[in-house]
N, C-alpha and C positions, 0 to 999 in steps of 0.2 A: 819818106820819113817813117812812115808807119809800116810794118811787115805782117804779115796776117798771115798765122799758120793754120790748118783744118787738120781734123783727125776726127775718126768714128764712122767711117762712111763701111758698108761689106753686104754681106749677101744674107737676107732675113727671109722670113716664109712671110705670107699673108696675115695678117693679125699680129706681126710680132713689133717689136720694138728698135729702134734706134735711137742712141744720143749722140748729137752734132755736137763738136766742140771748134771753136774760135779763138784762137788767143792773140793777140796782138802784142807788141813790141815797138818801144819808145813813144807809146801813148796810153791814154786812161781811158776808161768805159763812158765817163763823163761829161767827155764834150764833144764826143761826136754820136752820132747815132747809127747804128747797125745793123742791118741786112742780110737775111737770107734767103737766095736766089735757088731755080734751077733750071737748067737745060736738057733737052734732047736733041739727040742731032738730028737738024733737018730742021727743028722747032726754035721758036722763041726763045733767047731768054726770058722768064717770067718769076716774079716776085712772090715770096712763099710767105715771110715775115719780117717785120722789121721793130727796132725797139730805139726810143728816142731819145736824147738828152736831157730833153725839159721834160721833167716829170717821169720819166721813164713810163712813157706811152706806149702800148703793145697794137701792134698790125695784124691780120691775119688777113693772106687769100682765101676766097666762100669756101675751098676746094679744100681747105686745112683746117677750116673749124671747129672745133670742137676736139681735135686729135692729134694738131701739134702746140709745142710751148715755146716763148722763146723767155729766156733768160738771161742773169747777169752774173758773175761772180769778179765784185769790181777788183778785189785784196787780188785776184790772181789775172786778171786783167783779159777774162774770157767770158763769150757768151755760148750758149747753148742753145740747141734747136732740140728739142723731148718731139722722137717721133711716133705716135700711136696708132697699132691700126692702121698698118701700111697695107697697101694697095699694091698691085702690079704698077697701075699707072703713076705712080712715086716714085717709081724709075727713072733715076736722073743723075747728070751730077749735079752737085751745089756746093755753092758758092757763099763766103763769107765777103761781106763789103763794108766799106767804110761813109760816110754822108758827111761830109763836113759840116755842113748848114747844121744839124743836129735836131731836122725835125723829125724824121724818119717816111720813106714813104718809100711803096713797092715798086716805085719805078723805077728800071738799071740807069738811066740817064742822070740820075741826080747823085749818082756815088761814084768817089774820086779814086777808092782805089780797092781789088780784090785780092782773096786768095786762089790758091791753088788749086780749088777746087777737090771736092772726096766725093767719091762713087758711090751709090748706092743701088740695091740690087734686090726687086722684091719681086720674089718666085715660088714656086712652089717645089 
């Protein structure tokens, strides 16, 4: 039901910036809760941040604290991952997802459906 497009994902230096975007189709930011993942090959899926339905609750993994955001922009029906102060080790793809339940939580098991995932790429 729901389609989850990504975009913003390329190749930044150390210290610099990226913004995730998320947008979804044939649903609202509002009753579900939303997830940003990422992957390395050979590695975990593991859980970056996520943002809830009830009350619009924000997550962060310890490893993003303080230098990622996530946000909502409900009228165009996208969220946003603000990434600051990337690392090499932020080298990942990621992943937008959906949580139906609408509590939000960084586990991949609890979300029903992904996108496509966008690359990111931090180098010097």
């Amino acid at each position: 039901q729901v389609q989850l497009v990504e975009s913003g994902g390329g190749l930044v230096q150390p210290g610099g910036s990226l913004r995730l975007s998320c947008t979804a189709s044939g649903s609202t930011l509002h009753r579900y809760a939303y997830g940003w993942f990422r992957q390395v090959p050979g590695k975990e899926r593991e859980g970056v941040s996520c943002l809830s339905s009830y009350g619009s609750v924000t997550t962060y993994a310890d490893f993003v604290k303080g230098r990622f955001t996530i946000s909502r922009d409900s009228a165009k029906n996208t969220v946003y991952l603000q990434m600051n102060s990337l690392k090499p080790e932020d080298t990942a793809v990621y992943y937008c997802a959906i949580d139906r339940r609408g509590w939000g939580t960084l586990n991949s098991v609890d979300y029903d459906q992904w996108g496509q995932g966008t690359q990111v790429t931090v180098s010097p």
